[in-house]
N, C-alpha and C positions, 0 to 999 in steps of 0.2 A: 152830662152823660145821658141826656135825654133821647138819643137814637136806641140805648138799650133796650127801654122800655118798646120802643114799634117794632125792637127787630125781636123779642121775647113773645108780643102777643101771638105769633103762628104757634097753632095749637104742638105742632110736632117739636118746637123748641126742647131741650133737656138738660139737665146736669147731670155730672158726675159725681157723686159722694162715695167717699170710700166705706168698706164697711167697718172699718173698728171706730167710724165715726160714732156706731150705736151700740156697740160690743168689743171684748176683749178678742185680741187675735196676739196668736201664739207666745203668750204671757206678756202682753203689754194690754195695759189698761187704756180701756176705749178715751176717745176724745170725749165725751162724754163725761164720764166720772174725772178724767183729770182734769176739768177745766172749772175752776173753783172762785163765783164771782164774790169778791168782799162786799157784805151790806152790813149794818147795823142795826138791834133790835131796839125794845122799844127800852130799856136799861140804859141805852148806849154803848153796848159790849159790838164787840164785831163778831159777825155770822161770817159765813160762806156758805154757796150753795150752789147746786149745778144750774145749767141753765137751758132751756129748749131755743134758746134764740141761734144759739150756735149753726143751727141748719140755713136760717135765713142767712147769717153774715156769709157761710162755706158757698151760698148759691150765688151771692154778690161775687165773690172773690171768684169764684171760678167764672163767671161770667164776666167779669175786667180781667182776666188775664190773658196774654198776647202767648203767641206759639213758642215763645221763646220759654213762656212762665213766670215769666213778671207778670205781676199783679198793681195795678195801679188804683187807688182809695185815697177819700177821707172820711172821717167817720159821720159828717154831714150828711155826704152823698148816701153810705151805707144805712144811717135813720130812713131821709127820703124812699130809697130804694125799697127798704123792706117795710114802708107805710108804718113807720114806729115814730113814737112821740115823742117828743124833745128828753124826756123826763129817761128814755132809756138811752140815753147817750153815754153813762157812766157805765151801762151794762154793755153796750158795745165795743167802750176801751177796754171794759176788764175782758172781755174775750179775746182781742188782739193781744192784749198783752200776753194770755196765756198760750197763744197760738205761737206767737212767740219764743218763750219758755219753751215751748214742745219742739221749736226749730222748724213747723209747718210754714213761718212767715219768717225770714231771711231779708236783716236791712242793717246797715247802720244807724238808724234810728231809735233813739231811744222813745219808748213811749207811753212812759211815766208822765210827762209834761207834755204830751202831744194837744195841739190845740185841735179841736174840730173842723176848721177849716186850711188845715194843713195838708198839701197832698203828697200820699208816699206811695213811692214802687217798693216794691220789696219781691223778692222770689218764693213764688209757692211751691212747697214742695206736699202736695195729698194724696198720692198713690204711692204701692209699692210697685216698684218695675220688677218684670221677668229676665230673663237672659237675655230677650232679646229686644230689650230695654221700651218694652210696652206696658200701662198701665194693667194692673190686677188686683184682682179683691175690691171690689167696686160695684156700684149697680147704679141705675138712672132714673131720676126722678123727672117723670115731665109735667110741665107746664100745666097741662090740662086736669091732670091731679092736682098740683098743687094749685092751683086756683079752686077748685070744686071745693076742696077744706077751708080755704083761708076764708072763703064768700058764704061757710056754713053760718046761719042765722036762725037755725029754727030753736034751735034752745043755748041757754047759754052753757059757752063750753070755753076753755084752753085751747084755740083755733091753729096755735102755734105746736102746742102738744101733740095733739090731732094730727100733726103733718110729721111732727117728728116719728111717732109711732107707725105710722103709715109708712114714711121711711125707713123705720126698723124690720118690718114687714118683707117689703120690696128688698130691704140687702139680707135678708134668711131667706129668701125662696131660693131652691136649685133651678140654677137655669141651663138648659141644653146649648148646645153649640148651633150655630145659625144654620139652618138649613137640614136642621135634623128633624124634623117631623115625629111628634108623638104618634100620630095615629097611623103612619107608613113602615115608623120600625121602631115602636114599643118601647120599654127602656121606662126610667124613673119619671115620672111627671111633675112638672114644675110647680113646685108647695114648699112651703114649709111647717111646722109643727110643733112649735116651741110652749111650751107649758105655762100657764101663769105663772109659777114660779120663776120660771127664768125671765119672764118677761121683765116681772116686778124686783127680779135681782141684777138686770138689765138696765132698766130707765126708771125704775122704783114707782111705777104705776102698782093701785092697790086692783084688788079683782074687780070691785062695781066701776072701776075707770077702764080697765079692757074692757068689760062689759058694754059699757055704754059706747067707748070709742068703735066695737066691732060693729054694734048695730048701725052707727052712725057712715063708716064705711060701708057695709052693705047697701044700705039705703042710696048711697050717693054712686050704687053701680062700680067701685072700684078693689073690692073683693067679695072673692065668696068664700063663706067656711063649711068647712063638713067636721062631723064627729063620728065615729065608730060606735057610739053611745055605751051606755053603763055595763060594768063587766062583772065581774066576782072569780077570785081563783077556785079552781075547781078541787076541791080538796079539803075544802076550807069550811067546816061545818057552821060554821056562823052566816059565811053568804055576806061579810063584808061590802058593799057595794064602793066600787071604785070611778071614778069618771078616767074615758080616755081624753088624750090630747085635742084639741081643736086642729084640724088640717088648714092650712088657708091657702089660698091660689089669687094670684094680681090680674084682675082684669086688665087685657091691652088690647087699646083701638078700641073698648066698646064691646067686644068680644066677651061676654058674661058666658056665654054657652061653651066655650072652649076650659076657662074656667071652670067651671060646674062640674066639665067631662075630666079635671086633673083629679079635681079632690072627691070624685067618685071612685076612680081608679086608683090612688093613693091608698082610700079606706078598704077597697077591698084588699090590695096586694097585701097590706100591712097584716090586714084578719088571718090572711095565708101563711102568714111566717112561722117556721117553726117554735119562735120563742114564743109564741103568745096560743100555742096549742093547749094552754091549763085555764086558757082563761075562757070564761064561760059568758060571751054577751047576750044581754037582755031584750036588743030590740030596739030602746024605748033610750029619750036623754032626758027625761022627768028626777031629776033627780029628787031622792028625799029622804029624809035622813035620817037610814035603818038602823045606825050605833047608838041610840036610845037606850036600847036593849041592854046593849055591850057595857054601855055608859054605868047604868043601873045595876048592871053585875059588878061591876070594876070598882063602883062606889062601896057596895056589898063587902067585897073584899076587904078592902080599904079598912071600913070602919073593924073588921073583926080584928087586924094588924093594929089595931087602937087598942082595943080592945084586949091585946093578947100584952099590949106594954105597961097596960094597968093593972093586968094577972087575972084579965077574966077570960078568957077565951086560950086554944092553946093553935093556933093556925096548921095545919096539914101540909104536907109536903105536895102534894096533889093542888091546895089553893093557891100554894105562891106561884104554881109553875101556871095555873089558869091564869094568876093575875097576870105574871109577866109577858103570856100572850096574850091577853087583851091589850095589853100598853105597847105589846107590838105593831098589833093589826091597826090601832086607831094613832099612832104615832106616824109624824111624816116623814121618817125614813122606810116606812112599813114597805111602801110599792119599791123600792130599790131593792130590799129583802128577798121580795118575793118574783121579782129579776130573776135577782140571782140563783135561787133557786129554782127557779123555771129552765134555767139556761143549765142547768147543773143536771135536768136532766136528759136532756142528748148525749145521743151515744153512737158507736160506730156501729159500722153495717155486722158486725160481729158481736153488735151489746159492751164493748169495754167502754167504760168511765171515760170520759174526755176534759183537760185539761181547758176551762173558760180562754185560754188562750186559742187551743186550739177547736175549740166550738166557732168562735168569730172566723178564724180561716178557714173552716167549711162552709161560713156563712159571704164568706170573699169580702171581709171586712177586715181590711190589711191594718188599717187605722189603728182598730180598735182589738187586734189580737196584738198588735204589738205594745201596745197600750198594758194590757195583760200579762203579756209576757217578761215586760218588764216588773210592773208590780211582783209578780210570781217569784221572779228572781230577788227583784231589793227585800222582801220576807224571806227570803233565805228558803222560800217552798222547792226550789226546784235548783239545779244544777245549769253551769253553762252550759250543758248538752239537753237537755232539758227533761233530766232525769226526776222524776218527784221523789223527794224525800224524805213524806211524811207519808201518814196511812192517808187512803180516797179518803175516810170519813171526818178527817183530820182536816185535810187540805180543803174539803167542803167549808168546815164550822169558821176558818177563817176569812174567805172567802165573802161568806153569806155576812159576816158579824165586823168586816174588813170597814173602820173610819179611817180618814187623812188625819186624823189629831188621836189617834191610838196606835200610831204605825209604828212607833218604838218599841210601844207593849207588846205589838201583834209581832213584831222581830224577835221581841225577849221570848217569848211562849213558844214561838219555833221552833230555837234556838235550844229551849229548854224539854221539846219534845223530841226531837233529833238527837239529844245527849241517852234519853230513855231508852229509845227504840231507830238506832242508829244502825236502820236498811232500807234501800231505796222501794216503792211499794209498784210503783207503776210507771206505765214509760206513755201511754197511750195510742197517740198516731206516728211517733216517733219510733215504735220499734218494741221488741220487745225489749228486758232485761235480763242480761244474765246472773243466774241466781249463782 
C-alpha cells in the first residue's frame, strides 16, 4: 500500500474525523473515553486506559477505505503506516477490537486471534448521515497540520497528543457554510471557546499540558488564541478575580491574519452580550492570585467554628453567612452561580422578571431556552402553560443553588413550597395571569 503514502504527501490532502471522535454527542460517549486499551501494571493486575493513537489508526482507515466504505487493513500495514514501533501492535488490536465493539468496523472476523499479517475488509461506518444521507458532525484534518505536529522536535512532548488535541480543537470550532464570507455578511466567527475544564474533562489533559500544547500550536502558525482577559463581578465587594475562556481560531492555508481577525471579533461581540453586563474586565491576563485575602479570612472563620466546639468562642450568625460566601466565591461552581445570577437579572422592556427560560429566547438561543424550559417544568417550577408557581424570589433561589445530583431534593422543596403558598406568582413574556 505504498501508493498511499505519494498520493498523501500533496499538502491539500485531508481526512475526515467525526467529532464525538473527541467528545460526547447527544449522550453517547466520545470514541474516545469508550475505547479502553488492556495493559498491565507493574503488580501484574490489568489496567485499562484510553489511548491518543486512536486518530492515527481512524486516518489509516479512512484513507483505505473505497467509496463503497470498505475499508481494507492489516495491523502491519497500520504500525508502518502511522510510523509506530513493532511494540505498539498489541495497542493497535486493542483498538480494532474496540472499534469493533462500537459496530464503527463491520466484518466477520473475529479479532481476538487476528494475526498481523492478516488482511481484512470490514465496513466503516464513522459519520452520522443527514436526511439526505450525507456525512455530519465531522471536521478535516489536513495533512499539512498533521505533519507540522508529528515532525515537532524542539522539546520533548506526546507528538500524538499534540495532534489529537489539535484535533479537538479543529472539531469545536464553528464553521460557516462555504461561501459565506465573515467579513461581507457578518454573522458568528469561526472559534471556538472551551474551558480548561472541559478540555480536561474531555481528553483528561491537566492545565500546564494545554498550556504548553497551546504555545506549541501557536508557534507552529496553526492557531491563534485570544482571551477577554481577567474580569470580577461587579457587585461583588471582594473584587474576586476571574479568568475568561481562551477563544481559539484554526489557521487555514497559512492564513494567521484572517484567524487573528475571528478571535478579535469573537472577544468583542462576546464583551457586548447582555449576560456578561455585571462583569467588570480589567484590561490585563496577568493573573495573580487576589484570594489570599479571602483565603485568610475563610481560615479566620474556620478556626473560630473550632473554637466555638470546644466552648470557647460563640460564632455569630453574620460569620457563618460571610463564611458560607467565601466558600462560594472561591469554590468551582462559584462562576456558574454568578451566571445565573447575572442572567436573572434581565428583564422585559416593562421591568418584569423574566423566566431563564425565556431570557435565552430573547437571546435567540432556542437550544438553550429549551433546555431551561424543560428543567423549569421537571422542578415542578412552572406549569405546562408556562405558568410560575412559586414566588420570583423563590424560583430564583432554586435556580441559582439548582445541582444534577440534588434534583430530587430541589423537586421535594418545590413541591413542599407550592403546598404553603399554592398561587401562581408570574407569567412573564407569556402573558399575564389571571388573578
Amino acid at each position: 500500500m505504498d501508493y498511499i503514502e505519494d498520493y498523501i504527501k500533496d499538502t491539500s490532502y485531508y481526512i475526515k474525523l467525526p467529532h464525538q471522535l473527541f467528545y460526547s454527542l447527544k449522550e453517547q460517549v466520545s470514541m474516545f473515553k469508550s475505547i479502553q486499551i488492556k495493559g498491565t501494571n507493574k503488580s501484574g493486575e490489568d489496567t485499562y486506559h484510553n489511548t491518543y493513537y486512536i486518530i492515527l489508526v481512524l486516518d489509516y482507515l479512512y484513507t483505505n477505505t473505497n467509496r463503497q466504505g470498505n475499508a481494507m487493513f492489516t495491523i502491519n500495514d497500520i504500525v508502518k503506516f502511522c510510523k509506530l514501533s513493532k511494540k505498539q501492535k498489541p495497542v493497535i488490536k486493542g483498538i480494532l477490537l474496540q472499534l469493533k465493539k462500537l459496530t464503527i468496523l463491520s466484518d466477520d472476523i473475529s479479532y481476538i486471534d487476528l494475526k498481523p499479517n492478516i488482511i481484512v475488509y470490514s465496513k466503516l461506518k464513522l459519520f452520522t448521515l443527514n436526511e439526505q444521507l450525507k456525512d455530519t458532525w465531522f471536521s478535516m484534518l489536513h495533512y499539512s497540520a498533521k505533519d507540522k505536529i508529528l515532525a515537532y522536535s524542539v522539546e520533548n512532548i506526546d507528538n500524538v497528543a499534540l495532534l489529537f488535541y489539535y484535533g479537538y480543537l479543529n472539531s469545536r470550532v464553528y464553521r460557516r457554510a462555504v461561501g459565506d464570507d465573515f467579513t461581507c455578511h457578518g454573522g458568528k466567527p469561526e472559534v471556538c471557546y472551551p474551558s480548561y475544564h472541559l478540555i480536561h474533562d474531555d481528553l483528561g489533559f491537566a492545565s500546564d499540558t494545554i498550556i504548553k500544547y497551546n504555545k506549541i500550536l501557536v508557534e507552529l502558525k496553526l492557531i491563534v488564541i485570544g482571551n477577554a482577559g481577567l474580569y470580577y463581578i461587579d457587585g461583588d465587594k471582594d473584587r474576586v478575580t476571574r479568568e475568561s475562556n481562551n477563544v481559539y481560531a484554526v489557521v487555514e492555508n497559512s492564513d494567521v491574519a484572517t484567524a487573528d481577525m475571528y478571535v478579535k471579533e469573537e472577544i468583542k461581540m462576546w464583551k457586548a452580550l447582555d449576560i456578561n453586563k455585571n462583569r467588570i474586565f480589567k484590561g490585563n491576563r496577568d493573573y495573580t492570585n487576589n484570594n489570599h485575602k479571602l483565603n485568610g479570612e475563610l481560615g479566620s472563620l474556620v478556626k473560630k467554628e473550632i473554637a466555638e466546639g470546644k466552648g470557647k468562642y460563640i460564632v455569630t450568625p453574620e460569620e457563618t453567612k460571610r463564611k458560607n460566601e467565601i466558600i462560594l466565591k472561591l469554590s468551582e461552581g462559584s462562576e456558574y452561580v454568578f451566571k445565573i445570577q447575572s442572567l436573572l437579572l434581565h428583564k422585559t422592556d416593562d421591568g418584569e422578571n423574566m423566566l431563564l427560560s425565556e431570557i435565552y429566547a430573547d437571546f435567540f438561543n432556542d437550544k438553550l431556552s429549551e433546555k431551561f424550559e424543560q428543567l423549569e417544568l421537571d422542578l415542578g417550577l412552572i406549569d405546562e402553560d408556562g405558568v410560575l408557581l412559586v414566588s420570583w424570589d423563590y424560583y430564583s433561589w432554586i435556580m441559582i443553588n439548582y445541582k444534577e445530583n440534588g434534583r430530587e431534593m430541589s423537586i421535594n422543596c418545590v413541591k413542599k413550597e407550592i403546598r404553603e403558598n399554592n398561587a401562581p406568582k408570574h407569567r412573564g413574556l407569556r402573558g399575564n395571569i389571571n388573578e
